[in-house]
N, C-alpha and C positions, 0 to 999 in steps of 0.2 A: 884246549883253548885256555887263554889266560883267563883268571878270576878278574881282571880287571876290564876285560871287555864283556860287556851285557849285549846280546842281541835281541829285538824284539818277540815279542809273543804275538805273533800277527801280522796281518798286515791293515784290521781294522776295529773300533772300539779301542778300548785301555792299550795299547803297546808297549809300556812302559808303565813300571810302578817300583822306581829306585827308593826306597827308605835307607833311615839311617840304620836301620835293624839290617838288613838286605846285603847294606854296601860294608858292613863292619865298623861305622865310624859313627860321630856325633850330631850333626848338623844337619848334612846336604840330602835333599829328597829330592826327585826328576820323576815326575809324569808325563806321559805322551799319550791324547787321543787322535786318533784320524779317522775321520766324520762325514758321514755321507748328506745330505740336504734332509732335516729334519730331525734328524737323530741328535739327541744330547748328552751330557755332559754332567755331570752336580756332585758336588762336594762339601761338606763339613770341614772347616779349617782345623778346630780343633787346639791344640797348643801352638800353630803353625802359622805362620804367615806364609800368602804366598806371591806369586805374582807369575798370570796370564801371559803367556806370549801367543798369538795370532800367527804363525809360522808362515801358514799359507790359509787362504780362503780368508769367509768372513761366517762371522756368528753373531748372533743377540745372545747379551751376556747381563746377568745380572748378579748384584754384590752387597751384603748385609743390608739385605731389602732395595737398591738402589736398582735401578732398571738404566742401565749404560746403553742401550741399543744396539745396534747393527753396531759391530766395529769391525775391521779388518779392511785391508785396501789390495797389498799383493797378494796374486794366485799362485807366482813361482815365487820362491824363496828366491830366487837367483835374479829376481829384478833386483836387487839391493835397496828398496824402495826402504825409509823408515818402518819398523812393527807396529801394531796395535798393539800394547800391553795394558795389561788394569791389577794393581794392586787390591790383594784382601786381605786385610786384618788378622790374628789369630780372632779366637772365640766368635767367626763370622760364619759364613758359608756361601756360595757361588753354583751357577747353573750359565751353560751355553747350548744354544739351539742352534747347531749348524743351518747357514742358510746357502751354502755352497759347499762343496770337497771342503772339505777342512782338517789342515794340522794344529793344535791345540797342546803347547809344553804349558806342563803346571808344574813350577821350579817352588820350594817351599823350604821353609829353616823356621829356626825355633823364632815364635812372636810375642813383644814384651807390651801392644795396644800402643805405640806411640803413636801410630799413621792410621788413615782413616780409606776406605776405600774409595779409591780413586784413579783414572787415566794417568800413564805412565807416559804414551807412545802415541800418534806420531811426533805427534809437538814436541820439543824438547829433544830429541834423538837426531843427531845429522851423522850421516857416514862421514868419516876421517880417515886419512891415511896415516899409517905408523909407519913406520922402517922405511930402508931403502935398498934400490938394486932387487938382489933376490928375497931381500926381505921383507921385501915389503906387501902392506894387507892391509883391509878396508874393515874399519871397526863402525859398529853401532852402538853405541854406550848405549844400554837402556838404562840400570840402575847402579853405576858402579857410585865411588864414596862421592863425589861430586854433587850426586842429588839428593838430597836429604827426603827421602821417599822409604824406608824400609829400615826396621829394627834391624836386620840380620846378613838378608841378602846382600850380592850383587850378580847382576845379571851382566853381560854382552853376547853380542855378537860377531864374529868374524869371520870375513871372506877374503881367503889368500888364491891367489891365480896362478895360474899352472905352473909348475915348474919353480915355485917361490917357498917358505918358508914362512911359520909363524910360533907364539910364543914363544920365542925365540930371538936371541941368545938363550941357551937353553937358565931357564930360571923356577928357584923353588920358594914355595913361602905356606913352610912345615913345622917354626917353631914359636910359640907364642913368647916374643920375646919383642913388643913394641919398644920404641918404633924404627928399632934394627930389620925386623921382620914379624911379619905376623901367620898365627897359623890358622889356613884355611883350606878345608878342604875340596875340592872342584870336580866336575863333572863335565865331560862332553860329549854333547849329539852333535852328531857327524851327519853330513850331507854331500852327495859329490854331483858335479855338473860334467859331463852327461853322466847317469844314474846309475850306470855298469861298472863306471870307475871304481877306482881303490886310493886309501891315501894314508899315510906311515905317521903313527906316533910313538915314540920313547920315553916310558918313564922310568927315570933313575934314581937311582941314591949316591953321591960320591963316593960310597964306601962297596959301594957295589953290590950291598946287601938285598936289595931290589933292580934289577935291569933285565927289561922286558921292552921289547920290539916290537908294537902290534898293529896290523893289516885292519883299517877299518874302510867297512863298507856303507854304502847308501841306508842311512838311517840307525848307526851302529852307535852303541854309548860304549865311552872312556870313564872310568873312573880313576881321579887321581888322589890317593888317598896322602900321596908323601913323595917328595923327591922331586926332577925337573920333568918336564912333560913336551918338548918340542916336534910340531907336527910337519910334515915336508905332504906337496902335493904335485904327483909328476906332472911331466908333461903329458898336456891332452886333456888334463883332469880339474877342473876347478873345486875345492874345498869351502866348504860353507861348515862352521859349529857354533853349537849355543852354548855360552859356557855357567853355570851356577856355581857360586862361590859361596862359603858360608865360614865362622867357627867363632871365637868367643869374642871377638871384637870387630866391626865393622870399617877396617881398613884392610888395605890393600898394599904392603910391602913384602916385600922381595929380594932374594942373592940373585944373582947370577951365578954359574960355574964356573970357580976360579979360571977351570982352563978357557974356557970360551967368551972371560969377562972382555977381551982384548979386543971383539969384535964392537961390543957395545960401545968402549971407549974411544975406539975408531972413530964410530961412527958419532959422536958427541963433539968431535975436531970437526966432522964436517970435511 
């Protein structure tokens, strides 16, 4: 099995506990709980910032003493309904009390105290469409550089529909070298509609030093530590992934693949 796909430990409590120790790199950390009605959740931030995603279900969630309540609105991930998110601070600490089935991602990067705990989602978050043709996929921006909400992070979400493609033209952004490109490393949880599915990610290197093909299923993590990462999802199959970005600077640039830039520029003619 590739080092870069993680499968769960479970299929309930903790399922996920991605560090940067874990995943070999500096930044990016991925938690996963799934929660049954009354069971919770609690955590020490630590040097960490993090930020809650509400995946599916709804929980009362509280945040360096603050009492957030009930949050959460969709049960399927695949309404594409806006998330409940709620940002924690580093040197804070957080607790959720499932109050339904609940999927609970805790995405976290290193925390410098600029932001304060606070509602990220739904407000603020509208699904948008990117690409076109087979390219095209349905984003949730929760905290990419746009919202000045997080030292470190950025968070989305994306839903690509069957037989379409995403991140994609395949693209990397592995070297810290602003504002040509910046390096960040990324993570993805993978979700498929109906649940049996399966759906293909590639990460490369152009030098060919890493190229790996890999089959991820219902609830499977990607890590991409370097190189381009583009995900295809066949027919029959809907693709849903959470993606955590993180590394030494809170932008979001990007190459393309020389060979495959010609797609992109296409489609910028229109």
């Amino acid at each position: 099995m590739s080092k870069l796909l993680v499968k769960p430990a479970g299929t309930a409590g903790k399922v996920y506990d991605v560090t940067p120790e874990s995943a070999g790199w500096g930044y990016v950390g991925f938690g996963l709980y799934r929660l049954k009605p009354g069971e919770t959740a609690a955590e020490a931030t630590g040097d960490k910032e993090a930020i809650l995603v509400l995946v599916e279900g709804k929980a009362k969630l509280t945040a360096g003493g603050t009492d957030f309540g009930e949050m959460g609105e969709r049960m399927d991930v695949f309404e594409k309904t806006p998330p409940h998110c709620l940002y924690v601070p580093n040197a804070s600490d957080w607790t959720a009390i499932a109050t339904t089935d609940c999927t609970l991602a805790v995405c976290t990067a290193p925390g410098k105290g600029n932001h304060k705990a606070q509602k990220l989602g739904p407000e603020g978050i509208t699904l948008t469409q990117r690409g076109t043709g087979a390219n095209t996929r349905f984003v949730n921006n929760i905290a990419m550089e746009a919202r000045d909400v997080a030292d470190s992070l950025l968070v989305t979400e994306v839903f690509t529909p069957q037989g379409n493609w995403s991140s994609y033209p395949s693209h990397r952004h592995d070297e810290d070298d602003f504002p040509r490109m910046t390096y960040l490393e990324e993570s993805y949880y993978h979700r498929l509609n109906p649940p049996q599915g399966f759906g293909l990610q590639r990460v490369y290197t152009e030098d060919g030093s890493l190229d790996e093909t890999i089959a991820v299923k219902n609830h499977d993590v990607v890590l991409v530590p370097k190189g381009h990462h583009p995900c295809g999802a066949p027919y029959g199959y809907e693709l849903y992934y959470l993606n955590v970005m993180a590394g030494p600077r809170r932008n979001w640039r990007f190459q393309n693949d020389p060979d495959h830039d010609w797609i992109y520029q296409r489609d910028l003619k229109g």
